[in-house]
C-alpha positions, 0 to 999 in steps of 0.5 A: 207163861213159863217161869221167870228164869233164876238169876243162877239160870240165867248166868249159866246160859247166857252168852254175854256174861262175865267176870266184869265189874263186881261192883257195878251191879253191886252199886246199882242192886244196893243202891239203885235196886233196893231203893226202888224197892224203899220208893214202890213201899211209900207209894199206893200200889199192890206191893209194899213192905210197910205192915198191912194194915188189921182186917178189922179196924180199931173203933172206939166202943162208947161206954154206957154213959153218954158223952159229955162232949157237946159235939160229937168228933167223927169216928176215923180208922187209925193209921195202922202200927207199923211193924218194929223197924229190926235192929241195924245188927241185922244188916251189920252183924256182930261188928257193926259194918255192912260187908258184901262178898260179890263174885262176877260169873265167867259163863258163856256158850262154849266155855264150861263152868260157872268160874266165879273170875271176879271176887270182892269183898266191899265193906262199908262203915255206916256211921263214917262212911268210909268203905274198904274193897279188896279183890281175890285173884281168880288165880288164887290157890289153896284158898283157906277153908272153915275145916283147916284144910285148903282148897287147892284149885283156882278159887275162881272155882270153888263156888261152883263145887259149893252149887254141885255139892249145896245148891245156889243159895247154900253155896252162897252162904258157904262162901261168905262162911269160907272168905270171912274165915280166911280174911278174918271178917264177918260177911254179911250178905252175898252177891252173884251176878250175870252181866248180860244186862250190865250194858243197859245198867249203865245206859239207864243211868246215863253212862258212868265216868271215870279218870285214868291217870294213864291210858288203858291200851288192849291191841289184842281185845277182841271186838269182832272177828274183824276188829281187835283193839281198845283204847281209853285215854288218859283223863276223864272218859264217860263210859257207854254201857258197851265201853263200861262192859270193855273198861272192865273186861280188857286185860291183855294190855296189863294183866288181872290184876289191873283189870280188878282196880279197874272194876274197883273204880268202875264201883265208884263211878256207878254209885255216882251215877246211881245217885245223880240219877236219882228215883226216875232211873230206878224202875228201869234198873229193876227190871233189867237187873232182877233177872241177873243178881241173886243175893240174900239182901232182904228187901225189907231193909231196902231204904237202910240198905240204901242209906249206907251206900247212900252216904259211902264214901266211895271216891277215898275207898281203901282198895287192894288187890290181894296179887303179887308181891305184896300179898301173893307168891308165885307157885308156878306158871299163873297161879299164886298163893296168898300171904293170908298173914299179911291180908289179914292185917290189912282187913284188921286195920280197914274192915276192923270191927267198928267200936260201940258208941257208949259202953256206959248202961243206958239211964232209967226213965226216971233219970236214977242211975240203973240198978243193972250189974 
């Protein structure tokens, strides 16, 4: 049987693939993917992320005088000890938030290239609930780097020249190393997805809804070498996987811009379909989504992975798209440069790093005051 393609692969040569709704797949892999994974742990099966019990169990040995005890109590096996659960700055980092960069590939057959389009950075607060999302352009320019220098081209190229230079998974890394030190963040985890499954995504969990203050018209979408045009109404629209895939491709009828606050919504809208789903969905999801994300998201953290996007209040997120006026200037034609002075305030102010709950020494078991300088 040949190999299971990687997800990398996978986006590279398939030709449904897109710049489409980031934060779809991220509310479907942090929620609903890594909760499947917390669910396989808990139930009888080959795989399991709890500690393996020891080969040899631990059975009392008796001691040279007989026991007292008139009757005697049956010798059982232990549970096993699981392994210590590792500390939530693991997932967190050093600010206590769990922040993801996700980037939507635009590969298809005839278009070269591995342009990451769609670039988000969704940061959650475990202990609140409230999230931030913020969107780079694809037609971003001199994109700060680590060294001081700048990244002249378009950023939605500059993790393909990561993978030529590192490879995948050290291109991933680079990234959240490059947009954490240009926003002034620290990126926890990385993902990159390929949207040929996007479609049946959503038809797993029964379609998402989302509201439109007004209609969203594209007469130029193209459907079919026959058919052109798409329409979403105002008001509530319940979205098929084939509309949901649209919704967040369509642009001519605006421009980029607001194509990525649509896919900010379409976030929302997944995380409420994820959760009303519930268990039942989640094999399916699994499945169709594993061949397409790669992400360093250790599955050893499914079920507080889930627990933070669980109680994330996506519905009042603070969201941005870093375009223009108000964070980008023209330089010419489509491209623009970011006001990183400004992006930064509003990271420091919706992904600041979140306060310890005490500073004040923890007590001595004998409730004495610490001896601790």
């Amino acid at each position: 049987m040949a190999d299971q393609p990687s997800a990398l692969q996978s986006i590279r040569h398939h030709p449904r693939l897109a710049i489409l709704g980031a934060l779809i797949v991220v509310a479907l892999v942090a929620g609903a993917i890594i909760v499947a994974l917390a669910a396989r742990s808990e139930s009888p099966g080959p795989v399991a992320l709890a500690a393996s019990p020891s080969p040899q169990p631990s059975i009392a040995t008796p001691s040279a005088s007989p026991s007292p005890s008139p009757s005697p109590t049956p010798t059982a096996t232990p549970a096993p000890t699981p392994s210590p659960t590792p500390p939530i700055e693991a997932l967190t980092g050093t600010d206590g938030r769990l922040t993801m960069l996700v980037m939507g590939s635009d590969y298809r057959r005839g278009h070269p290239g591995n342009r990451t389009d769609t670039m988000m950075v969704i940061s959650v607060d475990p202990a609140s609930g409230k999230v931030a999302i913020a969107s780079i352009p694809r037609d971003t320019v001199n994109f700060p780097l680590p060294d001081g220098s700048a990244f002249h081209p378009k950023v939605n190229g500059l993790f393909q020249s990561y993978v030529a230079r590192m490879g995948d998974a050290a291109a991933g890394a680079a990234m959240k190393r490059t947009v954490g030190r240009a926003l002034r963040v620290e990126i926890d985890k990385f993902v990159v997805i390929g949207f040929d499954g996007v479609k049946r995504l959503v038809d797993a969990v029964g379609g998402v809804d989302v509201v439109l203050a007004r209609a969203v018209v594209d007469p130029a979408y193209w459907l079919s070498p026959t058919r052109h045009g798409v329409r979403f109404p105002a008001g509530k629209n319940h979205l098929t996987g084939e509309r949901a895939l649209i919704f967040a491709r369509t642009r001519k009828g605006d421009n980029d811009f607001e194509r990525a606050r649509r896919q900010q919504q379409l976030m929302a809208a997944a995380v409420e379909a994820v959760r009303k789903g519930g268990l039942a969905v989640l094999p399916k999801l699994l499945k169709i989504a594993a061949v397409y994300v790669q992400t360093d998201i250790p599955f050893t953290e499914a079920a507080r992975i889930f627990g933070i996007v669980e109680s994330a209040r996506t519905g009042k997120a603070a969201g941005a798209v870093f375009g223009p006026n108000k964070w980008a200037t023209s330089t010419g034609g489509t491209s623009f440069a970011l006001k990183i002075g400004e992006i930064r305030k509003w990271t420091a102010r919706f992904m600041a790093p979140i306060p310890k709950a005490s500073s004040s020494p923890a007590p001595s078991p004998s409730g004495a005051p610490s001896s601790a300088p």
